[in-house]
C-alpha positions as CSV (number, residue, x, y, z in Angstrom):
1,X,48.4,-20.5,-55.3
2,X,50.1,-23.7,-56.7
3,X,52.6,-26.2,-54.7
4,X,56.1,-25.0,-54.7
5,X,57.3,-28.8,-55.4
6,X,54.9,-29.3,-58.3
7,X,55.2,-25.7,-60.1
8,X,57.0,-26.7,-63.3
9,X,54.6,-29.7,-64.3
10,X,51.6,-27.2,-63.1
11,X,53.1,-24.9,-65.9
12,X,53.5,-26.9,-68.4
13,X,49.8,-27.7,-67.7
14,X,48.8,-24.3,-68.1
15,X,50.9,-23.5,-71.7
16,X,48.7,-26.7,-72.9
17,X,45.9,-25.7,-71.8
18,X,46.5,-21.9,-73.6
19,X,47.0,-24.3,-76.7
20,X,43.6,-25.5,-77.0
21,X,41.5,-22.6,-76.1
22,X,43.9,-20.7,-78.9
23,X,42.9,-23.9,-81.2
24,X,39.5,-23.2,-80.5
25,X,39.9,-18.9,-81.3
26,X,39.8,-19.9,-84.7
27,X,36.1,-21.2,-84.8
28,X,35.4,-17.6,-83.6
29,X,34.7,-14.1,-85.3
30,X,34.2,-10.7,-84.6
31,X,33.5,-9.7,-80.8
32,X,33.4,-13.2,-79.8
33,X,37.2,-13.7,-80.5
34,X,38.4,-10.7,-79.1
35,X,36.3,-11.3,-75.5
36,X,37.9,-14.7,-75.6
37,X,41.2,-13.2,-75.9
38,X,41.5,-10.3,-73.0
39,X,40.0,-13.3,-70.8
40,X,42.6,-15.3,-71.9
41,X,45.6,-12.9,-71.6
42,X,44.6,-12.4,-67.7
43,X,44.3,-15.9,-66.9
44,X,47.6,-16.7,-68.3
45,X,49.4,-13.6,-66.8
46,X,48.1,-14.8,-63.5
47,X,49.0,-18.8,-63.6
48,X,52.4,-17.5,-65.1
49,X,52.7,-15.2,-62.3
50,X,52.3,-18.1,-60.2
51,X,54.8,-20.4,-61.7
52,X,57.9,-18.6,-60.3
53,X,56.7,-18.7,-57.2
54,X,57.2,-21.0,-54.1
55,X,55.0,-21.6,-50.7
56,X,56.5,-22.1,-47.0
57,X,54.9,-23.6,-44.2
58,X,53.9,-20.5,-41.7
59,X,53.0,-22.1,-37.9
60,X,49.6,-20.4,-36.6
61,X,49.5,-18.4,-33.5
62,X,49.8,-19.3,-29.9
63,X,46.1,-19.6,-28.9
64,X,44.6,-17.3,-27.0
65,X,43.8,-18.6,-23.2
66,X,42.3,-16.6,-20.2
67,X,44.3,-17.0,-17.0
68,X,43.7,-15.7,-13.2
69,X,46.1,-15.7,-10.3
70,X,44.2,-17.1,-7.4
71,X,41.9,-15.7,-4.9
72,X,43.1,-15.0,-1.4
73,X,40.5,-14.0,1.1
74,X,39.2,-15.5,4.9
75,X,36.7,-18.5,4.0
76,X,34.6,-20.5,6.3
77,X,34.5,-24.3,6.3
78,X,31.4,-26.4,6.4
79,X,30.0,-29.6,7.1
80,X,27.3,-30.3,4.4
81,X,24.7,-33.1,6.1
82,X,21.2,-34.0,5.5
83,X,18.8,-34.0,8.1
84,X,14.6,-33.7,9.0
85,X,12.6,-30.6,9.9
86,X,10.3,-32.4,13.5
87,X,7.5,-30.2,15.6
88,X,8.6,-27.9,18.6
89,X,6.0,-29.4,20.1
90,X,3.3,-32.4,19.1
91,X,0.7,-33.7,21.3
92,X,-2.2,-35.9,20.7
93,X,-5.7,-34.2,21.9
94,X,-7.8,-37.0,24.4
95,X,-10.8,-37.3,26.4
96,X,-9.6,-38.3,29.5
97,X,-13.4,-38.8,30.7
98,X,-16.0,-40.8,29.2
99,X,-19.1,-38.7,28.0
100,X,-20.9,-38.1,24.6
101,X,-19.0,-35.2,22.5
102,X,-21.1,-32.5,22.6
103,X,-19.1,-29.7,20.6
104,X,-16.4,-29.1,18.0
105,X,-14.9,-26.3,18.7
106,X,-12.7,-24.9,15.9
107,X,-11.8,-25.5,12.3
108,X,-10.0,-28.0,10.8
109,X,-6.3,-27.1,10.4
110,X,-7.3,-23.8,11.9
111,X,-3.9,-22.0,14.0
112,X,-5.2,-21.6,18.0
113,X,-3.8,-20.3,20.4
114,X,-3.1,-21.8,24.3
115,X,-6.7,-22.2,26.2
116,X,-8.7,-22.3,23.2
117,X,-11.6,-24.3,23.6
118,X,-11.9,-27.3,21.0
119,X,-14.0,-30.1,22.1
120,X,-17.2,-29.7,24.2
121,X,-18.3,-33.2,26.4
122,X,-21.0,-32.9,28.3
123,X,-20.3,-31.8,31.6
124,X,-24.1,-32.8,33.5
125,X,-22.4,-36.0,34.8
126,X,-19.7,-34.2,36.1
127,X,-21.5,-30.9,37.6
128,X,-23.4,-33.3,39.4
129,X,-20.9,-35.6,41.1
130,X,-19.1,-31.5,42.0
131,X,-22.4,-30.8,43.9
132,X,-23.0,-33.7,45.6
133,X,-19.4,-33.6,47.1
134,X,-19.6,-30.1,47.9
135,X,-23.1,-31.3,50.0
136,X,-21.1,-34.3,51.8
137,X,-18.4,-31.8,52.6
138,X,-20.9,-29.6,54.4
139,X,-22.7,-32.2,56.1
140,X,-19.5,-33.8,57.2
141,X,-18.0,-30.2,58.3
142,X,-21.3,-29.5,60.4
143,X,-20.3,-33.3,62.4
144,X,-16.8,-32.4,62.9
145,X,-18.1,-28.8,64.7
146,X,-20.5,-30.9,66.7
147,X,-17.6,-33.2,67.7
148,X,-15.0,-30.3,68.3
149,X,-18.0,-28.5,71.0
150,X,-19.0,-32.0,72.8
151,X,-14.6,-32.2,73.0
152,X,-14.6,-29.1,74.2
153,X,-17.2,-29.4,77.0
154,X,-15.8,-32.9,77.9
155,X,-12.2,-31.8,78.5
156,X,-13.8,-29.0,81.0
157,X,-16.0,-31.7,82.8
158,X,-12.8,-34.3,82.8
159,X,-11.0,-31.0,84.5
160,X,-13.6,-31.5,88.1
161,X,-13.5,-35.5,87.6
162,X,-17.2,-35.3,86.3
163,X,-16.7,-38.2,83.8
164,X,-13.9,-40.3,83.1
165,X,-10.8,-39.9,81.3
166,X,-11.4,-42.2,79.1
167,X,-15.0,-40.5,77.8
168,X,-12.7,-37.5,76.9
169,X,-10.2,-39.5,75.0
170,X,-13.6,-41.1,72.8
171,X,-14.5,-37.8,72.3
172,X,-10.9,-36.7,71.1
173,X,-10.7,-39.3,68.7
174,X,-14.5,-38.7,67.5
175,X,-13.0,-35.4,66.0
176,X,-10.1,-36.5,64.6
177,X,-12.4,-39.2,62.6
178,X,-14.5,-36.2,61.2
179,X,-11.3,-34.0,60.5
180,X,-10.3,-36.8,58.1
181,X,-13.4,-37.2,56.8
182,X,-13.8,-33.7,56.2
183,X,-10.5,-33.8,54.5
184,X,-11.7,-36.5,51.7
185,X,-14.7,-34.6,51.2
186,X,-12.4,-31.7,50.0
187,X,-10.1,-34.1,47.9
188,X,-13.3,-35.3,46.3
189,X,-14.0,-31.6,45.7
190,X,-10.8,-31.6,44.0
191,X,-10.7,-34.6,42.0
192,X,-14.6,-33.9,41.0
193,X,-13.4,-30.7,39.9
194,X,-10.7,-31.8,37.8
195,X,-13.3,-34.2,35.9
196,X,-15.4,-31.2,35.5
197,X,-12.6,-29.5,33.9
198,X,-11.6,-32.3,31.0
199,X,-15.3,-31.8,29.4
200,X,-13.6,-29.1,28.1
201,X,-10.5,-29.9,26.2
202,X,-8.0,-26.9,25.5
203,X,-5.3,-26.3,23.8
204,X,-1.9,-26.6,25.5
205,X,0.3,-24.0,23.6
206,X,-0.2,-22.1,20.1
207,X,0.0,-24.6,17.3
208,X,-2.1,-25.7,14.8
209,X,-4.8,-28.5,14.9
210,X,-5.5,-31.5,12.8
211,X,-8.4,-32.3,11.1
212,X,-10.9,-33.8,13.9
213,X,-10.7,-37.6,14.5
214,X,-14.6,-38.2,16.2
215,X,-17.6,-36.4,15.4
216,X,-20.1,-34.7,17.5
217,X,-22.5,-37.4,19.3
218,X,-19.8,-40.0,19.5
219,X,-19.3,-41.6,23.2
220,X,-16.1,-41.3,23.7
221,X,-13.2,-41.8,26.7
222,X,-15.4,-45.2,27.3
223,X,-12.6,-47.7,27.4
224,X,-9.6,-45.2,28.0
225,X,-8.5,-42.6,26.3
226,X,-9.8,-41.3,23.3
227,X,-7.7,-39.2,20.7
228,X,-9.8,-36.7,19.1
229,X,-7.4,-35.0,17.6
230,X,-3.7,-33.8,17.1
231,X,-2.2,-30.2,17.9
232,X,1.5,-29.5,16.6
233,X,3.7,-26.4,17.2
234,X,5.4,-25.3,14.3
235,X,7.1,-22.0,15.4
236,X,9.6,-22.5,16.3
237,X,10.9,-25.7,14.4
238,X,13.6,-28.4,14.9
239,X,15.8,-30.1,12.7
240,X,17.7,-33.4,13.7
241,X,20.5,-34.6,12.1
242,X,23.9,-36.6,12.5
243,X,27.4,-35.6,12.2
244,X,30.9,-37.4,11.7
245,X,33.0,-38.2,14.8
246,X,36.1,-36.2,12.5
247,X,33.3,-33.0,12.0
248,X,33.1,-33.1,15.9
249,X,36.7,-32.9,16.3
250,X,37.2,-30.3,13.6
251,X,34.7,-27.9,15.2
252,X,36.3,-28.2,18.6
253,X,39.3,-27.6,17.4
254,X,37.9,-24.5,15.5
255,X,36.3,-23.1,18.4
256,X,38.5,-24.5,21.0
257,X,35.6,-25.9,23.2
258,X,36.4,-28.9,25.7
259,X,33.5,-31.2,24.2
260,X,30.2,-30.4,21.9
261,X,27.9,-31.7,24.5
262,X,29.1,-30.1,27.7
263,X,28.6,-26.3,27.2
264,X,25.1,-25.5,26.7
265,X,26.1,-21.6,26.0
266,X,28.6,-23.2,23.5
267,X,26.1,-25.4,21.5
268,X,24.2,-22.3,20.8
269,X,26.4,-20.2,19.3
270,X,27.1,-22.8,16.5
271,X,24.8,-21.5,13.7
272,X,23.2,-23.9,11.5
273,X,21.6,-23.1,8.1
274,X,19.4,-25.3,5.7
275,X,17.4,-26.0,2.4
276,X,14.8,-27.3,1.2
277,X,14.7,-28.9,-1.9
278,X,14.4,-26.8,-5.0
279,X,16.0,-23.9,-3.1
280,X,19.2,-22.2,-3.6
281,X,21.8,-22.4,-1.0
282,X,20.6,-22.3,2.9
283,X,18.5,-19.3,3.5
284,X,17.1,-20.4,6.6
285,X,19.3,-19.7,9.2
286,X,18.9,-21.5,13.1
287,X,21.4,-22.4,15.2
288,X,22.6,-25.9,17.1
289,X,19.9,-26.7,20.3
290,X,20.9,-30.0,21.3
291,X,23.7,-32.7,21.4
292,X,23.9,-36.2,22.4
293,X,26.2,-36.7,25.2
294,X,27.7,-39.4,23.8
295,X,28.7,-40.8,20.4
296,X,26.8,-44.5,18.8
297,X,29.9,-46.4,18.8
298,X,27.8,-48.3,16.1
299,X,27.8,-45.4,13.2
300,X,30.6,-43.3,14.9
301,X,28.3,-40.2,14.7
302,X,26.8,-38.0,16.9
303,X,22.8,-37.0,17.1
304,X,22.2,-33.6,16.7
305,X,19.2,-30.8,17.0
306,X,18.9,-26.8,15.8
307,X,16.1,-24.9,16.3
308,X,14.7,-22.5,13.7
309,X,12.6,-19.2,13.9
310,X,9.2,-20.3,11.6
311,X,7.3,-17.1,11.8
312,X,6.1,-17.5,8.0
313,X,5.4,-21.6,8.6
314,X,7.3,-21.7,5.7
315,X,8.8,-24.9,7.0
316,X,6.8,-28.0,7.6
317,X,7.7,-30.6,9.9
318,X,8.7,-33.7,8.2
319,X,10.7,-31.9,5.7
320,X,14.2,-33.7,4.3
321,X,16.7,-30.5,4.4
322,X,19.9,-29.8,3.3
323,X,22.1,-29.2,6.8
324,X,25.5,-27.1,6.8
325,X,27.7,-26.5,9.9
326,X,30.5,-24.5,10.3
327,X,33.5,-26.6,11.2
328,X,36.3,-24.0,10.7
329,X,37.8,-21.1,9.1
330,X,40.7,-20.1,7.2
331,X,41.9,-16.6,7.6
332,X,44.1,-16.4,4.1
333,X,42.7,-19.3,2.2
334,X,43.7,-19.8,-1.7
335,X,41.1,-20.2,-4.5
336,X,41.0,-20.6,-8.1
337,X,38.2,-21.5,-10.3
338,X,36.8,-24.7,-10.1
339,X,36.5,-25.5,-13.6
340,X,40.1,-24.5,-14.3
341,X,41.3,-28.2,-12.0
342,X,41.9,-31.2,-14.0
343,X,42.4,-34.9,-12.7
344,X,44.7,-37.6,-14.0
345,X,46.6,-40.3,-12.2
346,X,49.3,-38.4,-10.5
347,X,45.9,-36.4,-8.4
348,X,44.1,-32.8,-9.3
349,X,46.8,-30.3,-11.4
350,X,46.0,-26.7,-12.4
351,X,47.5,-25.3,-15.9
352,X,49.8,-22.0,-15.4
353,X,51.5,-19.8,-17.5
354,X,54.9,-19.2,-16.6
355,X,56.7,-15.4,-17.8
356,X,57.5,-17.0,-20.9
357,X,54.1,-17.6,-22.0
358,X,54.8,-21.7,-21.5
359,X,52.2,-23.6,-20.5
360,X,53.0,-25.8,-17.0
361,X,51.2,-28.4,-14.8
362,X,50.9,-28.4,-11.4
363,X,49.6,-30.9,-8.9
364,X,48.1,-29.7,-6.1
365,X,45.7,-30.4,-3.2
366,X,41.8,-29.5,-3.2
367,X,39.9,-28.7,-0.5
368,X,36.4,-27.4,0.1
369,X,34.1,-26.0,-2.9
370,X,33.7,-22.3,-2.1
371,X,30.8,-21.1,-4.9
372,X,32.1,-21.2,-8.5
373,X,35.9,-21.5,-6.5
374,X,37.4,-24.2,-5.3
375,X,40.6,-23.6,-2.1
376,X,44.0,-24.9,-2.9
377,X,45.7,-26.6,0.0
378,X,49.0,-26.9,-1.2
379,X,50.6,-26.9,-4.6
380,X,50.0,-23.6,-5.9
381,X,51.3,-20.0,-5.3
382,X,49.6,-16.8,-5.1
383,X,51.4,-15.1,-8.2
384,X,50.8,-18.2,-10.9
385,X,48.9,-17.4,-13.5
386,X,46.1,-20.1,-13.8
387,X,44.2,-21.2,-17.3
388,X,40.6,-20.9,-16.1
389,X,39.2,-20.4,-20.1
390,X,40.6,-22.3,-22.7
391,X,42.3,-25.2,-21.4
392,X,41.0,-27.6,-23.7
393,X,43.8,-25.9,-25.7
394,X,46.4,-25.4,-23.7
395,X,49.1,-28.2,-23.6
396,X,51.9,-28.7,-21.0
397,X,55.3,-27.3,-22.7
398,X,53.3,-25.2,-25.6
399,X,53.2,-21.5,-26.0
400,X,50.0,-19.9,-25.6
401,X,48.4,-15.9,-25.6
402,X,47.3,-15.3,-22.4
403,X,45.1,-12.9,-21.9
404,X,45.1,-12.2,-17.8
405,X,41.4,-11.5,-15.6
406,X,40.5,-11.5,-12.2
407,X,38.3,-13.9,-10.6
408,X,35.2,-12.1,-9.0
409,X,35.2,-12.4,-4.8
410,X,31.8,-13.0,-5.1
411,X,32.1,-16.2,-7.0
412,X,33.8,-17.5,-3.7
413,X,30.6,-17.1,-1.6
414,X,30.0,-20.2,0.5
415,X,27.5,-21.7,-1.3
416,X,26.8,-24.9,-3.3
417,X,24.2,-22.6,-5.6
418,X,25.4,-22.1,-8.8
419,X,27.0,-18.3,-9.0
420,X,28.0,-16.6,-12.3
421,X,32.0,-15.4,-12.2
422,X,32.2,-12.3,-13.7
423,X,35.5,-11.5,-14.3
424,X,37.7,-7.9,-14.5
425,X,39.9,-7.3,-17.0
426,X,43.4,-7.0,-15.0
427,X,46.7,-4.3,-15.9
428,X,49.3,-6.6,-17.9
């Protein structure tokens, strides 16, 4: 189509360009000439067609934009920390007596349970020091009966006046010496015992055991104790971590507790869940074991410890772990998509569509991340209509098409996993 402003010179252009292609119908005969002419006769009935003819400027359509009112629903605030997985329990396998290792017990990294035998030290030494206190014990109880009849038959002579007082009183003390020295006889049992009893070292609880640290025939517990190896407990596991004086406030005021540290039945019942890295979310679920009594004045936080069920020993200790607490909960919170807030000087302002298809800007007030939603604070009602798809063209004070959804619950799951919003198409 040709410009309205230029259609008389376009025109004339045309009527001279007839003129030479009817100059050049004379060079041509038969078929030729009359081909050239029907072409000819349309294309000038179509540029004279066009010559009357003027073009206005036509404005394009509103664009299309997708818009969501926002999300109200109860959602659960969190604390998101970092922390360390540690043993249940960790303890450092010794031989508390000196003595050549004899045996080796178990397999390296092998799972035991409490009393399994592990290391072997030879226990002649031992077995014979056991018998020859046992040996001194009898001797020493046969002297102390001896003593005990002599006091017996002096306290009946000292009765008639057949030998002095004082004989009796020798005699008296005669078997208190022997009781006593009847009584270290059985401590040495004891103690001989007990030295028996480390040739054989067990393990203390159900755990696994570390690779072993001295090999058989090695003299070891020579110059104190000797560690031969190391059993850790791995079911259940802890996790330590730290937390902000203003998170310790926020969950007592959420739970209404006097103090974090005080309540033992309270600590419990604050669940904690965590992941590793490469997972999705916090699967592993545990909940709060210990607090500090007291904050570090230092670093204003507060040392913290959760315990967590480790059947599988899918957790190692060690670990770095992704930590979230609960620190309160909002009964009618308000959500929109997250992608759907902008930022510029004046703060973070959502797009709306008003009944009149105008496009508006509010400012409002984030708060926590809830999935693929983010709550609104303050600064947005529940009935707006909020650009979450196509606001790269949607301008404050410009018409648009919207075309109204819902935004999926699901995609308001606590979680900092990525979640696809799938969205319903909602009555207009």
């Amino acid at each position: 189509m040709l410009p309205a402003d230029g259609s008389q010179h376009s025109c004339r252009s045309v009527i001279i360009l007839m003129s030479g292609w009817r100059h050049g119908l004379y060079a041509l005969t038969g078929k030729s000439r009359c081909l050239r002419l029907a072409v000819l006769a349309q294309v000038a009935a179509l540029a004279l067609a066009a010559c009357g003819s003027k073009n206005a400027y036509v404005p394009p359509p509103p664009p299309k934009v997708t818009v969501a009112q926002p999300v109200q629903k109860p959602v659960t605030l969190y604390a998101y920390l970092t922390g360390n997985t540690a043993p249940f329990n960790s303890v450092s396998l010794v031989a508390r007596v000196p003595g050549f290792l004899e045996s080796i017990d178990y397999k390296d990294g092998a799972a035991v349970t409490k009393g399994t035998l592990l290391f072997g030290i030879e226990r002649d030494v031992y077995q014979a020091q056991l018998d020859q206190v046992k040996a001194q014990l009898a001797r020493d109880q046969a002297i102390l009966k001896e003593a005990q009849v002599d006091f017996a038959r002096y306290q009946d002579l000292a009765k008639t006046n057949a030998i002095p007082k004082q004989q009796e009183q020798d005699q008296q003390y005669t078997v208190e010496q022997d009781a006593g020295t009847v009584a270290v006889d059985k401590a040495n049992i004891e103690n001989a015992t007990i030295n028996l009893g480390f040739t054989r070292v067990l393990a203390p609880f159900d755990g696994v055991v570390t690779n072993h640290q001295a090999d058989i025939g090695s003299f070891v517990g020579a110059s104190g104790a000797t560690t031969l190896a190391t059993i850790v407990q791995t079911d259940p596991l802890y996790v330590y971590f730290t937390m902000s004086e203003p998170q310790i406030l926020a969950i007592r005021r959420a739970e209404k507790a006097p103090a974090v540290s005080s309540d033992l039945n309270f600590i419990s019942s604050i669940s904690v869940d965590i992941g590793l890295q490469g997972e999705e979310g916090y699967p592993h679920g545990g909940h709060l074991d210990y607090a500090s009594p007291q904050v570090d004045a230092l670093t204003g936080t507060l040392a913290l410890r959760a315990v967590f069920e480790n059947k599988d020993h899918a957790l190692l200790p060690g670990l770095f772990v992704r930590v979230r607490v609960p620190i309160g909960h909002e009964d009618r919170a308000l959500l929109t998509q997250n992608e759907a807030i902008g930022t510029s000087q004046e703060g973070s302002y959502v797009l709306v569509v008003g009944a009149d298809n105008v496009v508006q800007r509010k400012i409002v007030k984030t708060g926590q991340r809830q999935g693929e939603l983010r709550i609104i604070e303050s600064g947005l009602d529940p009935g707006d209509w909020v650009v979450t798809e196509g606001v790269q063209r949607a301008f404050p004070g410009t018409k648009v098409e919207p075309q109204r959804s819902v935004l999926a619950s699901d995609a308001a799951h606590p979680s900092d996993a990525a979640e696809t919003s799938v969205r319903k198409p909602a009555p207009k």
